[in-house]
C-alpha positions in Angstrom: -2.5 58.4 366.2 -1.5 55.0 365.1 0.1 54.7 361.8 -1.4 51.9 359.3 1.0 49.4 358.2 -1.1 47.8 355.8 0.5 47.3 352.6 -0.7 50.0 350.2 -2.4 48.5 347.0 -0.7 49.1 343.6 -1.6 52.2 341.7 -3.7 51.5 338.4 -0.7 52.0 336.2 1.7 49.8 338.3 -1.3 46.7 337.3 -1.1 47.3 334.1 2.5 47.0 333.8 2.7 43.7 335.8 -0.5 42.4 333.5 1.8 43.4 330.4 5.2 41.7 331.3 3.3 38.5 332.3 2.2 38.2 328.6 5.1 35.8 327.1 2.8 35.1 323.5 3.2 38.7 323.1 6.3 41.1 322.1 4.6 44.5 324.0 6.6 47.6 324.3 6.5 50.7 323.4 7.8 53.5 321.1 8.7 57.1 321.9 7.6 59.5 318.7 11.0 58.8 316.8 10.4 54.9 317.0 13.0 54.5 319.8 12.1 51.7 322.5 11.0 53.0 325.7 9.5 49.7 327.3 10.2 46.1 326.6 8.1 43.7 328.5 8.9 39.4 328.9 7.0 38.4 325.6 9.6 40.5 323.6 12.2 39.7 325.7 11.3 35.8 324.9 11.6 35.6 321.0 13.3 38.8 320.3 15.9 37.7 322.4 17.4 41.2 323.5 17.4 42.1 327.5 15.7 45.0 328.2 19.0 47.1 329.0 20.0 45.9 325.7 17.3 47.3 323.8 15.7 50.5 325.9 16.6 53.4 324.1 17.3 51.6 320.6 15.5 52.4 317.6 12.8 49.0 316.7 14.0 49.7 313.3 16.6 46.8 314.2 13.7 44.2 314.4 13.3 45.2 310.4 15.0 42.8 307.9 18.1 44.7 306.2 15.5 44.9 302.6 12.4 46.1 304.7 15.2 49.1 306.5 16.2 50.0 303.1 12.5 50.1 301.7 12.1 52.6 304.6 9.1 50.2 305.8 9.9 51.2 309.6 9.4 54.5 309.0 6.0 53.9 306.8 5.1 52.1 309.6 5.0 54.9 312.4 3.6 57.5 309.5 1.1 54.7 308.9 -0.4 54.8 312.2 -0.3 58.3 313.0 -2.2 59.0 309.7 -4.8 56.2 310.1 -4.3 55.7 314.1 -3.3 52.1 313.5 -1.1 50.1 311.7 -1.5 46.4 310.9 0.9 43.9 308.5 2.7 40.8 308.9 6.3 40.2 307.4 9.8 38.8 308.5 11.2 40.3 311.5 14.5 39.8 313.0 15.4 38.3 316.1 18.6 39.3 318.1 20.9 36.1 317.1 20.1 37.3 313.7 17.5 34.3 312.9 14.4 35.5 311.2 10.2 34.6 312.4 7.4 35.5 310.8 5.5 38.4 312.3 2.1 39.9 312.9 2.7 43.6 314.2 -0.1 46.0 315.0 1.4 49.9 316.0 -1.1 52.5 317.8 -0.2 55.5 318.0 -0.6 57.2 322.4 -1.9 60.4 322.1 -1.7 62.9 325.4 -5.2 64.3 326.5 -4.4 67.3 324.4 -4.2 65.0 321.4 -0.6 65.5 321.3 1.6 62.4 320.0 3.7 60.9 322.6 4.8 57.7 321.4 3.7 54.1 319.7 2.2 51.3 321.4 3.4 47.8 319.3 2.2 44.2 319.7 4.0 41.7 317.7 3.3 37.8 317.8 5.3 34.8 316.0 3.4 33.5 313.5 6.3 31.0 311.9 4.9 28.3 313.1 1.5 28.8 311.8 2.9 30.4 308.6 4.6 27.1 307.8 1.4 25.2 308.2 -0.5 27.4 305.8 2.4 27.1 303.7 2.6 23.8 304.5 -1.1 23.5 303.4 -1.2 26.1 300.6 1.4 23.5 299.0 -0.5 20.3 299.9 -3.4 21.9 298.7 -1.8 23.2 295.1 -0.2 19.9 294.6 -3.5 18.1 294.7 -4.9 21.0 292.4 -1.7 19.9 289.8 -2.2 16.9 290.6 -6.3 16.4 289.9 -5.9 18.8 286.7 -3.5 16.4 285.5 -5.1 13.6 285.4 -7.0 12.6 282.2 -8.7 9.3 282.6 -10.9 10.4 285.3 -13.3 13.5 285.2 -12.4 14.6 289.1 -14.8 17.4 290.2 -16.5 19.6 292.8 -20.1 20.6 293.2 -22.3 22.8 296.0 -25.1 21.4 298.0 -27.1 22.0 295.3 -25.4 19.7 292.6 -24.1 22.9 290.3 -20.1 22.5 289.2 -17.9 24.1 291.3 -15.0 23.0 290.1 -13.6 21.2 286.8 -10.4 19.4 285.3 -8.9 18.1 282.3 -10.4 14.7 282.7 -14.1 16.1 283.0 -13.1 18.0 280.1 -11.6 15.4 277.9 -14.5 12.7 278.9 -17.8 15.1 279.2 -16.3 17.4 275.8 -17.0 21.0 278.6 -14.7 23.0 279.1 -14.2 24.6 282.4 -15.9 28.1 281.1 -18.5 26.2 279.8 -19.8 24.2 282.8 -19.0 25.8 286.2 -22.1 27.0 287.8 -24.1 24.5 285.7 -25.6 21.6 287.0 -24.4 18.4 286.6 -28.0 16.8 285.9 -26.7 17.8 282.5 -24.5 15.1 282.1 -27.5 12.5 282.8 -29.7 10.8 279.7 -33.1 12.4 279.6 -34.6 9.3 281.2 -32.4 9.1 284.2 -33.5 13.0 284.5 -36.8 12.3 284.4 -36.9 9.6 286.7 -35.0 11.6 289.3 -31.9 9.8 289.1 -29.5 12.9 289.5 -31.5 14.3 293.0 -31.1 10.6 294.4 -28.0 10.5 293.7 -26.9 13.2 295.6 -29.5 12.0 298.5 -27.8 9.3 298.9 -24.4 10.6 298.9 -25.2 12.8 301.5 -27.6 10.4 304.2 -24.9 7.4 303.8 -21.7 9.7 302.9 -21.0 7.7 299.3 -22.7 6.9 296.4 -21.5 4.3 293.2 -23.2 3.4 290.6 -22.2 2.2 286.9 -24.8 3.8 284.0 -24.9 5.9 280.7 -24.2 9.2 280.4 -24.0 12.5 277.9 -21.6 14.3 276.6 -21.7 18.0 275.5 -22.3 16.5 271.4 -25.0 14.3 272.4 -22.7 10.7 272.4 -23.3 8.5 275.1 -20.8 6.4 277.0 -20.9 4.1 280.1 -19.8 5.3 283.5 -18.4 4.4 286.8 -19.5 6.9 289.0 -18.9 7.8 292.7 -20.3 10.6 294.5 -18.7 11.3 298.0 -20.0 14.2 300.2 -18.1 17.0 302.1 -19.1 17.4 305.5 -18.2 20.6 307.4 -16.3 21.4 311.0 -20.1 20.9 312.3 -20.9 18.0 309.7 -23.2 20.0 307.7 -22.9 19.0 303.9 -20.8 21.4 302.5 -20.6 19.9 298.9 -20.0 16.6 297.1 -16.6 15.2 295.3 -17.4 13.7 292.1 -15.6 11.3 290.1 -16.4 9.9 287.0 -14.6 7.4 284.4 -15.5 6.2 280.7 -15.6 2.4 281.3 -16.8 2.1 278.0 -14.8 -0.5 276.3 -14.2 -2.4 279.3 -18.0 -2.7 279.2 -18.1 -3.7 275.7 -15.1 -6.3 276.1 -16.5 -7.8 279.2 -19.7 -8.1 277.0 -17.9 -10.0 274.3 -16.0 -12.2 276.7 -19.2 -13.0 278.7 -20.9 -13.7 275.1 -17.9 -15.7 273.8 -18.3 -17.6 277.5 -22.0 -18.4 276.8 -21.4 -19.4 273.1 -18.6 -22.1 274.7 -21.0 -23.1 276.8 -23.7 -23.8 274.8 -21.8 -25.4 272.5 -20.3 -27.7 275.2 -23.7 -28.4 275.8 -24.8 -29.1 272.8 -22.0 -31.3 272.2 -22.5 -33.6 275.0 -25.8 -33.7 274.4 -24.7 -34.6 270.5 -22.4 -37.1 271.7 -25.7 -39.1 273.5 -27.7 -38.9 270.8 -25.6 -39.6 268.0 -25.2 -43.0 270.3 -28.2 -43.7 271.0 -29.5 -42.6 266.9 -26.6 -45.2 266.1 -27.8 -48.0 267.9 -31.5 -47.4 267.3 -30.6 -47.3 263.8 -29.0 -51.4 264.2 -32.5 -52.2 265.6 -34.8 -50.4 262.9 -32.8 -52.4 260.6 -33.8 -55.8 262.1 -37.3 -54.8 262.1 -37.5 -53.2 258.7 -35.6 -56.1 257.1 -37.9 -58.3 258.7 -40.7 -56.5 257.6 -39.8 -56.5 253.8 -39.0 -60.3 253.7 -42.2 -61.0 255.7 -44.0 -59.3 253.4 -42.8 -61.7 250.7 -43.6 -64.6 252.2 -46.9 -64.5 254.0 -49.7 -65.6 251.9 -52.3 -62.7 250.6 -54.5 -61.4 253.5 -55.9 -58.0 253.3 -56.0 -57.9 257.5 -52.3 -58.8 257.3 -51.1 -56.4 254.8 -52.8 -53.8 256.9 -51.1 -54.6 260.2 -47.9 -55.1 258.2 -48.1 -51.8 256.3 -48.1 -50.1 259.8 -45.3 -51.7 261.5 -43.1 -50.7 258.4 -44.6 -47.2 258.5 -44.0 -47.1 262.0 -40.3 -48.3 262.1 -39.9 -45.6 258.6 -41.1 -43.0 261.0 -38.4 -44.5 263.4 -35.9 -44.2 260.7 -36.8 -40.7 259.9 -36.6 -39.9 263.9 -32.9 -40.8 264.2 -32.6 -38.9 261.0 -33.2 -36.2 262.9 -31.4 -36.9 265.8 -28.1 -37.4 263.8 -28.5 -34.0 262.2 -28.7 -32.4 265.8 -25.7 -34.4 266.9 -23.4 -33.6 263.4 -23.4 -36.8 262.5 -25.5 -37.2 259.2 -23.7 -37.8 256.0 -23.8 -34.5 254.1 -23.5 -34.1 250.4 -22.0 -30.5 250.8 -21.6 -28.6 248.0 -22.2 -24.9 246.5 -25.3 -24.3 246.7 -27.8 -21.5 245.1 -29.7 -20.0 247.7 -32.1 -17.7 245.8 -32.5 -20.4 243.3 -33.8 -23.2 246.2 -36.0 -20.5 248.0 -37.7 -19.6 245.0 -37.9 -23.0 244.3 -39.6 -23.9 247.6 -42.1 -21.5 247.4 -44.5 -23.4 246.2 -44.6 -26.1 248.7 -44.0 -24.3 251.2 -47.4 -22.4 250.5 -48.8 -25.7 250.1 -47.7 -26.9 253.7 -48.3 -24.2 255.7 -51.8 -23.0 254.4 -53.5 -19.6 253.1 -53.6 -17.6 256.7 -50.1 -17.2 256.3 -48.5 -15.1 253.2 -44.8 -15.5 252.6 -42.7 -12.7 251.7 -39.2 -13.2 250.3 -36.1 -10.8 250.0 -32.8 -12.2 248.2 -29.9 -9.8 248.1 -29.3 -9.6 243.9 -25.8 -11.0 243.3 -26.7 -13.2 246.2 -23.3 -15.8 246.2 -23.4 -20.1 246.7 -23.7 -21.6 250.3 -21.8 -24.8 250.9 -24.3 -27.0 252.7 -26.2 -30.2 251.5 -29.0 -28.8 249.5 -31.0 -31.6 250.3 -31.3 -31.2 254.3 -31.1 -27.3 253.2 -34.8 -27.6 251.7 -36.0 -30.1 255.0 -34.3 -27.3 257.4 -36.4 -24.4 255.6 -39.5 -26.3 255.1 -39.2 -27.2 259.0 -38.5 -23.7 260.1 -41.6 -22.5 257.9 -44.4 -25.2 259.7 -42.6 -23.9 263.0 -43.3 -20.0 261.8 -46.7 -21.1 261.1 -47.7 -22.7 264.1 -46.3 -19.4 265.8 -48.9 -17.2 264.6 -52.3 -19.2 265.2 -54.2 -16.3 263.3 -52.0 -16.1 260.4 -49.8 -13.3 259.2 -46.3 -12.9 257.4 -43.3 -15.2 256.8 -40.5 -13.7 255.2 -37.3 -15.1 254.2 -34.3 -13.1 253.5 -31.1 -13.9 252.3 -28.0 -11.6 252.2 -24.4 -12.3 252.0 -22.3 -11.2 254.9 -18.8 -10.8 256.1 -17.9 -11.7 259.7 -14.4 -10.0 261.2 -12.7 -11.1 264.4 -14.1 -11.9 267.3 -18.1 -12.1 266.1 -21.3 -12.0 268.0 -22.2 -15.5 266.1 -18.9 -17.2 267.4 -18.4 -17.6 264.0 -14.4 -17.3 261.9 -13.8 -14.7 259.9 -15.0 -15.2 256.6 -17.9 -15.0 253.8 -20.9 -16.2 255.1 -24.9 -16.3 253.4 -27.3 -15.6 255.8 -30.3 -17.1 255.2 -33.4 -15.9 257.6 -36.8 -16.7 258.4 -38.9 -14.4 260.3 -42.6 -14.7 261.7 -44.4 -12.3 263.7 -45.9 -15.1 266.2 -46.0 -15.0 269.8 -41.8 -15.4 270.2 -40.1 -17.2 272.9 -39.3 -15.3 276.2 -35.2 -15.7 277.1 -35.2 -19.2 279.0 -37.5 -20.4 276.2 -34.7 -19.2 274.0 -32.0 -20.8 275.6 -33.5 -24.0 275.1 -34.3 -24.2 272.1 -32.1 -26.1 270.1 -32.3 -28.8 272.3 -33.3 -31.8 271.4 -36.6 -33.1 272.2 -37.9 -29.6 274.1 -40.7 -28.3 272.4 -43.4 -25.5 273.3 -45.6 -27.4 271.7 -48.6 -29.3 273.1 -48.3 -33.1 273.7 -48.0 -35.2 270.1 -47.7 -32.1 268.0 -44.2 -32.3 267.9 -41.1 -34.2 268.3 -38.4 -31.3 269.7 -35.8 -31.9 267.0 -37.2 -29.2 264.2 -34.6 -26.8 265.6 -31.9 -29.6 266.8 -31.6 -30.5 263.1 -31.3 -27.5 261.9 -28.8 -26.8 264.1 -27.1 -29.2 263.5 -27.4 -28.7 259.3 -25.6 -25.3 259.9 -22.7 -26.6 262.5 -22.4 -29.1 260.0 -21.8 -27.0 257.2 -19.4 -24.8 258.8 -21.8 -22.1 260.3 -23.9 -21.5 262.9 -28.0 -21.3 263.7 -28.6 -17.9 265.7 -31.9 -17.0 267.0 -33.9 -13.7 267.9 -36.9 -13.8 269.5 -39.0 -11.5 271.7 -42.2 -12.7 273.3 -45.3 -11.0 271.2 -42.5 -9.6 268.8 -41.9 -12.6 267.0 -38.7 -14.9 266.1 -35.9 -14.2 263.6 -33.9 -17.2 262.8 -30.7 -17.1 260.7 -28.5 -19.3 259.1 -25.5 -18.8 258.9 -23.0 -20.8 255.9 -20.0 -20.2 254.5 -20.0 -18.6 251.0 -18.9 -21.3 248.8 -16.7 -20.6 245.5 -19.0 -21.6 242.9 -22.5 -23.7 242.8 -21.9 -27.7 242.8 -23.0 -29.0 239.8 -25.4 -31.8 241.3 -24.8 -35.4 238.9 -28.1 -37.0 238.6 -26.8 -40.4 239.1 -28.7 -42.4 236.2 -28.1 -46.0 237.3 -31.0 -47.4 235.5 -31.8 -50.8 236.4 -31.9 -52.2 232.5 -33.9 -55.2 232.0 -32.9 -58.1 231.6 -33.5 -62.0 232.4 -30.3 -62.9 234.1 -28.5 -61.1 237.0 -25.0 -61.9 238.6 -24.9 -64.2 241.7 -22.6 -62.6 243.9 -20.8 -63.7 246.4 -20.7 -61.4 249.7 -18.8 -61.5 252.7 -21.0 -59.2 255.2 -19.3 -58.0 258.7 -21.3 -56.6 261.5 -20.7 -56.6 265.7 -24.6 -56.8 266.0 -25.9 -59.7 265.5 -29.5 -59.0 264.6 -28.1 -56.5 261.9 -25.7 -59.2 260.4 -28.3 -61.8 260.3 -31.0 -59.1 259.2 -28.2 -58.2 256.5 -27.6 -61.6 255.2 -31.2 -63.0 254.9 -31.8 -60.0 252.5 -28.7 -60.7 250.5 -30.1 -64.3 250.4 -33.3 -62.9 248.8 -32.0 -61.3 246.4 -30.7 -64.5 245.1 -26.7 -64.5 246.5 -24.1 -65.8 248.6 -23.6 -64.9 251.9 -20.6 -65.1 254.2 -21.2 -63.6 257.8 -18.7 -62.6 260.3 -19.2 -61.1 263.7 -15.8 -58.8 263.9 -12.7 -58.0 261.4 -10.7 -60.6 262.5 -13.3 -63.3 261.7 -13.8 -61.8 258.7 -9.8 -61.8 257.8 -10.2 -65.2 258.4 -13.0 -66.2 256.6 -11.1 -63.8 253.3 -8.4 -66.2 253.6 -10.6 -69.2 253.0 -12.4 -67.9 250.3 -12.4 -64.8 247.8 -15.9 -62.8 247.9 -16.6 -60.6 244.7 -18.1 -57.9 247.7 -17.5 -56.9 251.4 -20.0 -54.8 253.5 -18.9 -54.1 256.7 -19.8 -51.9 259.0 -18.1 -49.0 260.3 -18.5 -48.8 263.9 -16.8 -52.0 265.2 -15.1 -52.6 268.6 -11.0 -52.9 268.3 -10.6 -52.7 264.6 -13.6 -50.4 262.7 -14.4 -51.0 259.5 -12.3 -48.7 257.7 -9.5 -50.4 259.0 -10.6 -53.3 257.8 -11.4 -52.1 254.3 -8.1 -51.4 254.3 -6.5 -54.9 255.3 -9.0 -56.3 252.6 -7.7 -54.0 250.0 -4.1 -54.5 250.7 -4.8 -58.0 249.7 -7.1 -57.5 247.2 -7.1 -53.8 245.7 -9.7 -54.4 242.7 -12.7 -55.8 245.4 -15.2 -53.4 246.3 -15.5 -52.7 249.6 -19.4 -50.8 251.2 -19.0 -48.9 254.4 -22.2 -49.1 256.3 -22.7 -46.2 258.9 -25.5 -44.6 260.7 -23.7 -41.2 260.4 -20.4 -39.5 258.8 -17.8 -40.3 261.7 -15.3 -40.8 259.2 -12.3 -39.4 260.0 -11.5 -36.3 257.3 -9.9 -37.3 253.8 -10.9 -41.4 254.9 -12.7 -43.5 253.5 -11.7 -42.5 250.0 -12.6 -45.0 247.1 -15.3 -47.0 249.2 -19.0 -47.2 248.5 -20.7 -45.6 251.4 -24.6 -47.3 252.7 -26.3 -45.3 254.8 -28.4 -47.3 258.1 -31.0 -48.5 258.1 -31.1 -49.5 254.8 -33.6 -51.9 253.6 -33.3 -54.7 250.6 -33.6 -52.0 248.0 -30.9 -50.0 249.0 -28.6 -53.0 249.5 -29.9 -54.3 245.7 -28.9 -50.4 245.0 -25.3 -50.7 246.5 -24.6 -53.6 244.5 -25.4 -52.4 241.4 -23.1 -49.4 241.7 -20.4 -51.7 242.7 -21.3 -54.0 239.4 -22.7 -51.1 237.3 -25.0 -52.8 234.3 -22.5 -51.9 231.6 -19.6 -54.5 232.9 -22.5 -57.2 232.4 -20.2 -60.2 230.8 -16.8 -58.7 231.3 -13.6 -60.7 231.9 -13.8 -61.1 235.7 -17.4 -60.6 235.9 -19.2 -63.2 238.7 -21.0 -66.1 237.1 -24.9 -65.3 235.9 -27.7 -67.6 236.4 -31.6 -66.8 235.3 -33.2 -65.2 237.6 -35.7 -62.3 238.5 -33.7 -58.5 238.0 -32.6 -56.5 240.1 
């Protein structure tokens, strides 16, 4: 019979040893029962480093560190795994060259089909490198612990899917007043106002965080005693290996006093700007108040010494009573329009706030009828305002008509007045100081905020065509910019309107001199001889036709230096001039005129106080327009009635007084 060459097939064990030594991840071999190595396949051979003549027959004890040998942890080991039938640890282990890996070692004990105990099987696998990356990340991760619980500014913290705390630090704590006891496992809808809860604000929040991946948002929020404080908030979410929301990162910082500061830059901005505003806008009108002024005069002038001269006739006198009460109501419109632009010439002195409402009461009743009742509250002890006392009373009469026409159906108008003391930095753009606050407040139908805005310009008015002239407010304002203060208005549309005055406290009340210049009869008055200087020339004629009327001299000039020439022709007893004047102003020139002659009076005529401060000192002041009366007024002050016939005294001839 033939014999069969075919190559036999391996037997089962010889597979599973040629399976085994393939492995190279894996140190396989395997003990006899006193922990000797009987079987050492390419994995070991690979990091253990020994050949397997070097190590068959040598006890795996020598894989142990020299502290683990002394422990008796080899030993343990094989007892281990007999007891239990398996022994699992990791630990350092020893490679041949002495170097050390980290190890995962799993023993079984081979037991003979009688159950007998016949030797170990061990697997061991190096785990350094892995090992260092979990150290590696066990470190990373611990630093960023430290480094999270350290930080104080920002409350840095964790929560679930389902919004409750997971995880807290210092900053949470020192910002949200929780400690970390207190809040984990809590949720952070807690730390929300109750109407942000209410209105879901917490849920979306999270909503969004998880559909878009972030969430930021600035708002209030609670603390554990109930104080609020504005946030900065950002939400991030944490997505899983499969991107499944695992939990959100939250971080939160108190931004509340750069709130508040960029709130008082953004009001000091707007307080600039509307005072720039206002300015310019002052700047035009004053100008344009100035020059309407110049013509009013012509035309009231003209008026007075037409009125003179035209024979009686009833239809005349009518028509001529109207022009002048139509160019008075001029005079009292650029009045206003001076106030607004800080230009009129105030009086200012302490004055006695309580004493001037109470005062007012009565007419004020009187001018804004029965519907409405008035209510006042004055602070006892209430101290002086410095202001003009005079535009004080037209600025509070003007602010009650405005109240009343506010509130249609009547209702209440109450004045308050309070002293006040404004620190650095104030909400009224005001300097620190003493300050009386004077308010009037209506419930009408308030103004909304554009309204608002607006209102102390000149000329706008909410008012319905020819019921009002838009420069109540203007001229108010201007009283209190005036003075030193400041106008500040609150108003809320079917709320009503406060208005407040602000004026510096003043150190005592002015005591107001009653100037008694009567005019004392008489049969004779001085003729006087005045030089009058004016750039316009309907004012300088206007000026010196009046003069004439009254009976004296008149010498005209057009500029200063005409009139420095004309001085050194002749010697007048009495200069007007007026103020503004191209190239040299009037105060200049008064004081040229009283170089050369230091004992002549000298009138300043001005549509409003542009006088420089601390000028114009010893000079009569006329205020524009002025008519005949107030120009036979001036001269009496500068010849009062008393120096009639003394040395120096002009000439007097008979004639009508003045």
């Amino acid at each position: 019979m033939a014999r069969d060459h075919r190559e036999t097939p391996p037997i089962e064990g010889d597979r599973y040893r040629l399976l085994v030594d393939a492995i190279t991840d894996y140190a396989i071999y395997m003990l006899d029962i006193d922990g000797r190595v009987t079987s050492w396949n390419s994995g070991a051979q690979r990091f253990k480093g020994y050949e397997v003549h070097e190590i068959i027959g040598q006890h795996f004890s020598r894989f142990y560190t020299d502290e683990d040998r002394a422990a008796g942890v080899p030993a343990k080991a094989l007892r281990t795994a007999v007891e239990e039938g398996r022994f699992e640890t990791e630990g350092w282990r020893v490679r041949k060259d002495g170097a050390r890996f980290w190890a995962h070692v799993l023993i079984d004990p081979i037991l003979s089909p009688s159950g007998e105990l016949i030797g170990f099987a061990k697997v061991t696998r190096d785990l350094t490198e892995r090992r260092g990356a979990e150290e590696s990340l066990k470190r990373s991760e611990e630093q960023f612990r430290l480094l999270v619980q350290s930080v104080t500014d920002y409350a840095i913290y964790m929560l679930d899917p389902t919004g409750h705390v997971s995880s807290w630090n210092a900053g949470a704590e020192r910002i949200k007043g929780y400690t970390a006891a207190e809040i984990l496992g809590q949720h952070f809808s807690r730390f929300y106002i109750d109407a942000d809860r209410e209105a879901g604000e917490p849920a979306r929040a999270l909503q969004i965080a998880a559909s878009e991946g972030r969430f930021e948002k600035e708002g209030w929020r609670q603390r554990k005693d109930g104080t609020r404080f504005w946030a900065h908030v950002v939400i991030d979410a944490i997505h899983g290996d499969y991107g499944e929301v695992i939990g959100f990162a939250k971080i939160t910082r108190d931004i509340t006093e750069r709130r508040e500061a960029q709130q008082t830059l953004e009001r000091a901005r707007q307080v600039l700007f509307q005072s720039q505003k206002l300015d310019a806008i002052g700047q035009l009108t004053g100008g344009i108040a100035h020059d309407f002024n110049n013509l009013l005069m012509a035309v009231m002038g003209s008026l007075e010494l037409l009125r003179k001269r035209l024979p009686p006739d009833p239809k005349a006198a009518v028509l001529l009573e109207n022009a002048m009460q139509g160019a008075q109501r001029g005079a009292s419109l650029t009045q206003r329009m001076l106030a607004f632009a800080r230009k009129q010439d105030l009086q200012l002195a302490g004055v006695d706030i309580a004493h001037l409402v109470r005062g007012m009461t009565g007419l004020i009743e009187r001018s804004i009828g029965p519907s409405v009742q008035i209510r006042t509250r004055l602070a006892a002890g209430l101290g002086p305002a410095l202001t003009d006392a005079n535009q004080l009373e037209a600025a509070l009469l003007n602010l009650a008509v405005n109240a009343r026409d506010a509130m249609p159906n009547g209702g209440t108008l109450t004045i308050e007045a309070s002293d006040e003391i404004v620190g650095e930095a104030s909400e009224q753009g005001l300097p620190a100081g003493a300050y009386v606050r004077l308010s009037v407040i209506d419930e009408g139908e308030g103004m909304d905020e554009q309204t608002l805005a607006r209102a102390t310009e000149p000329f706008f008015t909410t008012k319905g065509i020819g019921k009002g002239t838009g420069l109540g407010l203007p001229m108010v304002h201007g009283l209190a910019e005036q003075s030193g203060g400041r106008l500040v208005l609150h108003s809320t549309p079917a709320k009503g309107t406060r208005i407040e005055l602000w004026l510096p406290r003043a150190e005592s009340v002015g005591v107001e001199l009653a100037a008694e210049q009567i005019l004392c009869p008489a049969t004779s008055k001085p003729v006087l001889t005045v030089l009058a200087v004016d750039d316009d020339a309907l004012v300088l004629t206007n000026t010196a036709a009046m003069l004439e009327d009254l009976g004296h001299r008149v010498l005209a000039a057009a500029s200063a230096a005409e009139a420095m020439v004309l001085l050194s022709r002749k010697t007048p007893d009495l200069v007007i001039t007026d103020f503004a004047m191209p190239q040299v102003t009037g105060l200049q020139l008064a004081d040229e005129i009283r170089a050369l002659h230091p004992t002549m009076p000298v009138v300043l005529a001005t549509g409003y106080a542009e006088l420089p401060r601390g000028a114009g000192e010893g000079l009569l002041r006329l205020a524009k327009p002025y008519g005949q009366a107030e120009l036979a007024q001036i001269l009496q002050e500068a010849f009062p009635v008393r120096d009639r016939g003394a040395a120096g005294y002009p000439e007097a001839v008979g004639a009508p007084s003045l």
